[in-house]
C-alpha positions as CSV (number, residue, x, y, z in Angstrom):
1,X,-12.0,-5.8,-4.2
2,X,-11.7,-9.7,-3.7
3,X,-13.0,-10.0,-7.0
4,X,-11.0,-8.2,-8.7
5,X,-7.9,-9.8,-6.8
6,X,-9.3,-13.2,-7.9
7,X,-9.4,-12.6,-11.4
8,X,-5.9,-11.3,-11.5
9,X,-5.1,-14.6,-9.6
10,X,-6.8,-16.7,-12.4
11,X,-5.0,-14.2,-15.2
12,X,-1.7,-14.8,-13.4
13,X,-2.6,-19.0,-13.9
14,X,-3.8,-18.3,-17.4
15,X,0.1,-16.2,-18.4
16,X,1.3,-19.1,-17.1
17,X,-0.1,-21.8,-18.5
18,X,0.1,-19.6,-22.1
19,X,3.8,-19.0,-21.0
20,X,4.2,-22.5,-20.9
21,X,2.6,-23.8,-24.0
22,X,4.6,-21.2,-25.9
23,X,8.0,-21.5,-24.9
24,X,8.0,-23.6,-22.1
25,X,8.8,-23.7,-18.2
26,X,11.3,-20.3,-18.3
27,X,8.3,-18.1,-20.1
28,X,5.8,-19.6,-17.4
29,X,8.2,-18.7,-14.4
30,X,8.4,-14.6,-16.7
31,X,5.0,-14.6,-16.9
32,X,3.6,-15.5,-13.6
33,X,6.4,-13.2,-12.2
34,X,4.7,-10.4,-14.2
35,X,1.6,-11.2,-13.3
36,X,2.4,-11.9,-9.8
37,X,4.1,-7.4,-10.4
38,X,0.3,-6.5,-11.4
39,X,-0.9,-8.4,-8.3
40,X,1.8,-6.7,-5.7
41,X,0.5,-3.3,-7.5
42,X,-3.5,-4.1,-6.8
43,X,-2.8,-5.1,-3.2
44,X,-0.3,-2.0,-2.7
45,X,-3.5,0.1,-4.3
46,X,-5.8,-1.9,-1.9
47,X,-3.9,-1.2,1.3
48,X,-3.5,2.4,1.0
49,X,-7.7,2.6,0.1
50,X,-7.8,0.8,3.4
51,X,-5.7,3.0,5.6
52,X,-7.6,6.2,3.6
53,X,-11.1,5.0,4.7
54,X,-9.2,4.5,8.3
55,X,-8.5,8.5,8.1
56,X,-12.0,9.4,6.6
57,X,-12.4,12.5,8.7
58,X,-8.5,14.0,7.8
59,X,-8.2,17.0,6.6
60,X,-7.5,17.4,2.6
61,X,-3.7,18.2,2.6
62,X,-3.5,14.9,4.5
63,X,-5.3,13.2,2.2
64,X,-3.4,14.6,-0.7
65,X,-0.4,13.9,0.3
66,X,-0.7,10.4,1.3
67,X,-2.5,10.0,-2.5
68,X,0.6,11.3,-4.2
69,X,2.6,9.3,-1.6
70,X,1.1,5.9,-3.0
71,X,1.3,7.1,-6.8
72,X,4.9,7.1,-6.1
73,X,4.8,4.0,-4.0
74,X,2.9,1.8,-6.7
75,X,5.6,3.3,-9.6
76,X,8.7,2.6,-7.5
77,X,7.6,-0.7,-6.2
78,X,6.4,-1.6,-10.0
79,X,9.4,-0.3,-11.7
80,X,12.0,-2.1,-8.8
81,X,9.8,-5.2,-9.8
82,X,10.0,-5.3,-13.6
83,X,13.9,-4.5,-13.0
84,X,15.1,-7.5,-10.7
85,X,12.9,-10.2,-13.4
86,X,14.3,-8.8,-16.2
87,X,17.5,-7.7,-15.0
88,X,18.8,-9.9,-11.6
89,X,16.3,-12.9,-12.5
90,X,17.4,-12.6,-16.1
91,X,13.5,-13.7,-17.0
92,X,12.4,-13.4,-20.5
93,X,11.1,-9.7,-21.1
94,X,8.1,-10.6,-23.3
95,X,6.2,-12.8,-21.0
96,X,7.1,-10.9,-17.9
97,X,5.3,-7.8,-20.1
98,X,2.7,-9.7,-21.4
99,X,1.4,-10.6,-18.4
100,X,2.1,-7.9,-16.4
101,X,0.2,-6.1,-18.6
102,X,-2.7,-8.5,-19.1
103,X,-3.0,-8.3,-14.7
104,X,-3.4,-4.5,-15.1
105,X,-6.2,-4.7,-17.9
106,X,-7.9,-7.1,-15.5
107,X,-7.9,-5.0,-13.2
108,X,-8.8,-1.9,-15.1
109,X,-11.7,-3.9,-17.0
110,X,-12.9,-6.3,-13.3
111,X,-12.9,-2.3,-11.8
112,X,-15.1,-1.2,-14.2
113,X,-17.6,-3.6,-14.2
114,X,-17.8,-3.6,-10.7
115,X,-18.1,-0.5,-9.8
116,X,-14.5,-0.3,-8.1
117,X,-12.6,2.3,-9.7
């Protein structure tokens, strides 16, 4: 899972730097905020694997429940996320997306390759 973290961190770098060379220092702040969203959601996913390996033997409603629990948790956090940069930090939408979205394919593609899904 470290991996996978680290190449979201070097992504997050990457937005930025693209963010910055495109429309300068307020679309490099958007897009390593975005990034930094897909990050929160990978750590959040990355905790609650954690505390499920913890609970190994629990019986299945347990185990169900805390997995619907966490699908919730990852969308709420996410979505509260996306809102205050584009709403309260009035960041520009396009980065913020862009990278956002270029953390999650990292993580989707750096899961697959690695076995981590």
């Amino acid at each position: 899972m470290r991996t996978i973290l680290s190449i979201q961190a070097i992504v997050a770098v990457l937005a930025a730097g693209a963010g910055y060379f495109s429309d300068g220092v307020p679309a490099a702040l958007a897009a390593l905020f975005g990034a930094a969203i897909a990050l929160s959601n990978s750590l959040l996913l990355t905790w609650r694997m954690r505390q499920g390996k913890r609970h190994l033997h629990a019986d299945v409603q347990r185990h169900l429940r805390t997995f619907y629990f966490s699908t919730i948790e990852r969308y709420v956090v996410v979505g509260g996320l996306l809102a205050i940069g584009i709403g309260a930090l009035q960041l520009s939408p396009l980065p913020l997306l862009v990278a956002f979205i270029a953390g999650q394919m990292a993580w989707m593609i750096s899961g697959l390759t690695s076995g981590n899904t």
